[in-house]
N, C-alpha and C positions, 0 to 999 in steps of 0.2 A: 917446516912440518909442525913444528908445537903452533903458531899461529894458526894452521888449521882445523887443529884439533882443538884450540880453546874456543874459534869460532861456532865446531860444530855442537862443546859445551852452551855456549850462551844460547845458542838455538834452541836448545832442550830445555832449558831451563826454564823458559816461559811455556810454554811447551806445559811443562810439568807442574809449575802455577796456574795456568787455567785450569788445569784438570783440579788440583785441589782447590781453588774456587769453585768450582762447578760441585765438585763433592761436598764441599760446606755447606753451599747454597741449598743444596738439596735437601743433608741433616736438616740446616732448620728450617726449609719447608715441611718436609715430612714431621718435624717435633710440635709444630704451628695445627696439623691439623689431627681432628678428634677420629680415633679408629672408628668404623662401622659396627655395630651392636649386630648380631644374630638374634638377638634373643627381645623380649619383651622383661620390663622389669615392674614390680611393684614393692611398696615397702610397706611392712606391718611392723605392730609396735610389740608383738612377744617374739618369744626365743623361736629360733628355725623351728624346733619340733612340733610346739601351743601350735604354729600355723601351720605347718604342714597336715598335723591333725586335723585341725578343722578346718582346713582348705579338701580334705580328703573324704571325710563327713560329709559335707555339703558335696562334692562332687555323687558319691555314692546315695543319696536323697533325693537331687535334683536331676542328676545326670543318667547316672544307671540304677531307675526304679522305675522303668519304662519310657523315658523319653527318646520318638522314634530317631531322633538326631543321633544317638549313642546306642543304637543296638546292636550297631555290627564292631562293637569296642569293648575291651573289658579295661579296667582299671589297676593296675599292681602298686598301692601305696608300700613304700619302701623308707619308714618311719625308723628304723634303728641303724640309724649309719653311722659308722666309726669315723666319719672324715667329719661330722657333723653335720651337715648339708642332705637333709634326710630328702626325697624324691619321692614324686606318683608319676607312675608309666600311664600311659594310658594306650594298648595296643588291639592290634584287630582280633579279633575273635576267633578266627581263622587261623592263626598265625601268632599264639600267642609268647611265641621262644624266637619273635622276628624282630624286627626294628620298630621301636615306639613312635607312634606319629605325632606322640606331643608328651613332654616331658615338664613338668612343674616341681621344681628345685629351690628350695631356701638356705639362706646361708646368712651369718653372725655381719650383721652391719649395726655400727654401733651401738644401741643397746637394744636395737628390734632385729628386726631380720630382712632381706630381701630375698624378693621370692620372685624365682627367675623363670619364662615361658619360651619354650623354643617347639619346633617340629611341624610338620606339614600340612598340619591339621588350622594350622596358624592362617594357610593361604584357600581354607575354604571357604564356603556358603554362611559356614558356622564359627567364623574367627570373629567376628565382632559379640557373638553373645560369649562366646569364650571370655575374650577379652573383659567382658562386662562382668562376667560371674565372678574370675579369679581378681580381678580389682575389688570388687567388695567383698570377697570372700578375705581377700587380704588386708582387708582394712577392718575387720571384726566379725562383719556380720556371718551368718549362717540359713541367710534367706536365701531361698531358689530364685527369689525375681527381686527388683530393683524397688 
């Protein structure tokens, strides 16, 4: 009886080393590869708030002082935040205690800031001038056009 029982030991044992290869192999495949980004990033050379401000300026100049692209949007810049990572909502006009369809967030990377773009506004008509505004609004300027 013990010979059968050590037999049905060694059985398991390889058994239970494939499985923990198989587990390892997988950590470092998953550690090999780079997560997916949600978001859009850009990096400026002042503090979160210097950009948030005047990423927020120019949005309110360029964006909502009649351009028909944004009038069915209002803008809630959110400049005094405790976590530091100050935010501009930007939500439907309609609806304005609803979900933000684009949200531009900065945050302390090393001694500028990155200013992060996410929300559904990203996957419209209007995601490439987006794209274009808040990249040189993030890079200093404060011109509506390029």
């Amino acid at each position: 009886m013990s010979g059968t029982s050590g037999r049905k030991a060694l059985q398991i044992r390889p058994t239970l080393r494939g499985f923990a290869g198989i587990a390892i192999a997988a950590l470092v495949a998953a550690g090999c590869t780079q997560p997916q980004k949600d978001y859009l990033s850009y990096s400026a050379s002042d503090r979160p708030l210097d950009a948030s401000t005047r990423i927020a300026r120019a949005m309110g100049q360029c964006w909502f002082a009649g351009d028909a692209t944004f009038t069915s949007y209002i803008y809630a810049p959110e400049l005094n935040s405790y976590s530091g990572q100050p935010r501009i909502l930007v939500l439907p006009k309609n609806e304005p205690g609803g979900l933000p369809r684009l949200v531009i967030q900065a945050q302390e990377e090393g001694r500028g800031a990155e200013v992060k773009l996410f929300g559904p506004l990203l996957a419209t008509e209007a995601a490439p001038r987006i794209r274009a505004d808040i990249a040189r609004w993030s890079a200093g300027s404060s011109a509506c056009t390029a």
